[in-house]
N, C-alpha and C positions, 0 to 999 in steps of 0.2 A: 692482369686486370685489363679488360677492354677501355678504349681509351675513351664510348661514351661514359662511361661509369666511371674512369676517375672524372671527370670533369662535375657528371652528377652527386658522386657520395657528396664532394666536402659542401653541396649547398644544402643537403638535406640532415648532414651531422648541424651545420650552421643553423638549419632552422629552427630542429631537434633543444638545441642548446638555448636559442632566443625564446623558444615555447616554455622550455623549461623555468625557464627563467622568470621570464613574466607570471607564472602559477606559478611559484613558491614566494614571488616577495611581497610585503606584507600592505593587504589592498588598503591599511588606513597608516595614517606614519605612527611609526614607533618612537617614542620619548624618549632620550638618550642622555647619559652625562652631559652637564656643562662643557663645551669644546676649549672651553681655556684651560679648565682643569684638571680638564680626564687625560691620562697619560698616552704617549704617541707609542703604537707599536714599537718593538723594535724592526730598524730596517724602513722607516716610515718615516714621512715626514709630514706635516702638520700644513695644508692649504691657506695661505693669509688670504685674497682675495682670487676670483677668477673675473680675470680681464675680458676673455669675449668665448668665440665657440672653442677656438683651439690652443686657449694662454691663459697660463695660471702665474698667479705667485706665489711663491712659499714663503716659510715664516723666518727664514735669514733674509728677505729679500730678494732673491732671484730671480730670475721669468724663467720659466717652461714653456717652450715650443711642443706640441704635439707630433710627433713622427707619422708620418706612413698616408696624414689625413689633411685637410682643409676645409675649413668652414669657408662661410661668406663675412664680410669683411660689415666690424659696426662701430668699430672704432679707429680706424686709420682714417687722419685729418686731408690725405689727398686723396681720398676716395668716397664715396657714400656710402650711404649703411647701402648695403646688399641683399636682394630679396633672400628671403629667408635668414641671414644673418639675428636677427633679435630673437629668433627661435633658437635660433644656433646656442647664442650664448644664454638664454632661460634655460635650455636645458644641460649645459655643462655647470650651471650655478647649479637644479636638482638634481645633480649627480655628487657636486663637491663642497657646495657652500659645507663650514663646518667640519670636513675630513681630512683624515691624514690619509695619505698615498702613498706608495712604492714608486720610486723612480727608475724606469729599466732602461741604460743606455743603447744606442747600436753602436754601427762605428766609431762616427762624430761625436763630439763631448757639445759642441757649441755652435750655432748658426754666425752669419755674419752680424749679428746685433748682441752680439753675448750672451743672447737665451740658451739655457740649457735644450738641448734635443732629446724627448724620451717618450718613453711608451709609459702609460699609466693606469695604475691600478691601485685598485680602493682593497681595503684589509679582508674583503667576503670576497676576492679575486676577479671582480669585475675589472674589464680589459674597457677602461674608459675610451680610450681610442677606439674600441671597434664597435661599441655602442656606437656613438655618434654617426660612424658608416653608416651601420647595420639598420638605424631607425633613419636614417637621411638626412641629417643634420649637416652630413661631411661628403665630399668629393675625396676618393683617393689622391695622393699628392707624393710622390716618391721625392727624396731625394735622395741619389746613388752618394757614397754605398750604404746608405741606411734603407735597408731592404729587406729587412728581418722577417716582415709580415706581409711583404706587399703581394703576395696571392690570396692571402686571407683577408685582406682590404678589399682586393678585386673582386672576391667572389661576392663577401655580402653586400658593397657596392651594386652588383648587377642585380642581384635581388632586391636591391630595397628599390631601385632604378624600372627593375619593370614591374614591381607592385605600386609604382607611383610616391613611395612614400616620401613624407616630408617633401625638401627641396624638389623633388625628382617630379614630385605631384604639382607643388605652387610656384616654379620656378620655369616653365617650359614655354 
């Protein structure tokens, strides 16, 4: 393959997938079991709260760190909320308030604060993590050797970077 065209396929399979995606979900919300009582996939686990764009908790108690991404910052007490940051985490709550996820590790089990490290995704196999890229919510954020995805952070990165969107539009 010529080396324009790999660079170009994976942003147009990206696009392809984000188009898709937007046209099939449902333009009004769908009413769904009670989330206390409706049963957690197997392989899933159950959202207690989400703390801001890129940290969840789960229903043992735990924190999740988001791999591969980084929002802007609306809740760390020695720093300020960050432009774009209150977008950040309104849209990681529409994505999860209420859901149970898949937890996918890479290398690392755990960040230096005890937060689990992972990649996330919702039971209809939305890849939470590259949402957030993909619409501009996130800055990729590697941290070696958790590097599972990080060309596929990079590339919807750039795309959402020069369509302006989200942070990439209100942050400049």
């Amino acid at each position: 393959m010529k080396p324009t065209l790999r660079i170009i396929v994976p942003f147009v399979l990206l696009g392809v997938a984000l188009a898709t995606w937007h046209m099939t979900r449902p333009a009004t919300p769908v009413l769904v079991a009670d989330t206390v009582t409706s049963p957690v996939p197997a392989g899933f686990v159950r959202v207690a709260r989400v703390i801001d764009g890129d940290t969840i908790e789960i229903a043992d108690g735990e924190r999740v760190r988001y791999l591969g991404m980084d929002t802007p910052e609306t809740v760390n007490p020695k720093k300020p909320v960050q432009c774009y940051g209150p977008e950040a985490s309104a849209r990681n709550h529409a994505l999860l308030d209420g859901q149970s996820v898949r937890l996918v590790r890479d290398v690392e089990d755990t960040d230096m604060y005890g937060r689990l490290l992972r990649y996330v995704y919702l039971p209809d196999g939305t890849f939470v993590n590259m949402v957030l890229v993909a619409e501009g919510y996130a800055r990729v954020y590697t941290w070696p050797p958790n590097i599972a995805h990080t060309r596929e952070f990079q590339a919807a990165q750039a795309q959402a970077k020069a369509a302006g969107l989200g942070l990439w539009g209100a942050c400049q």
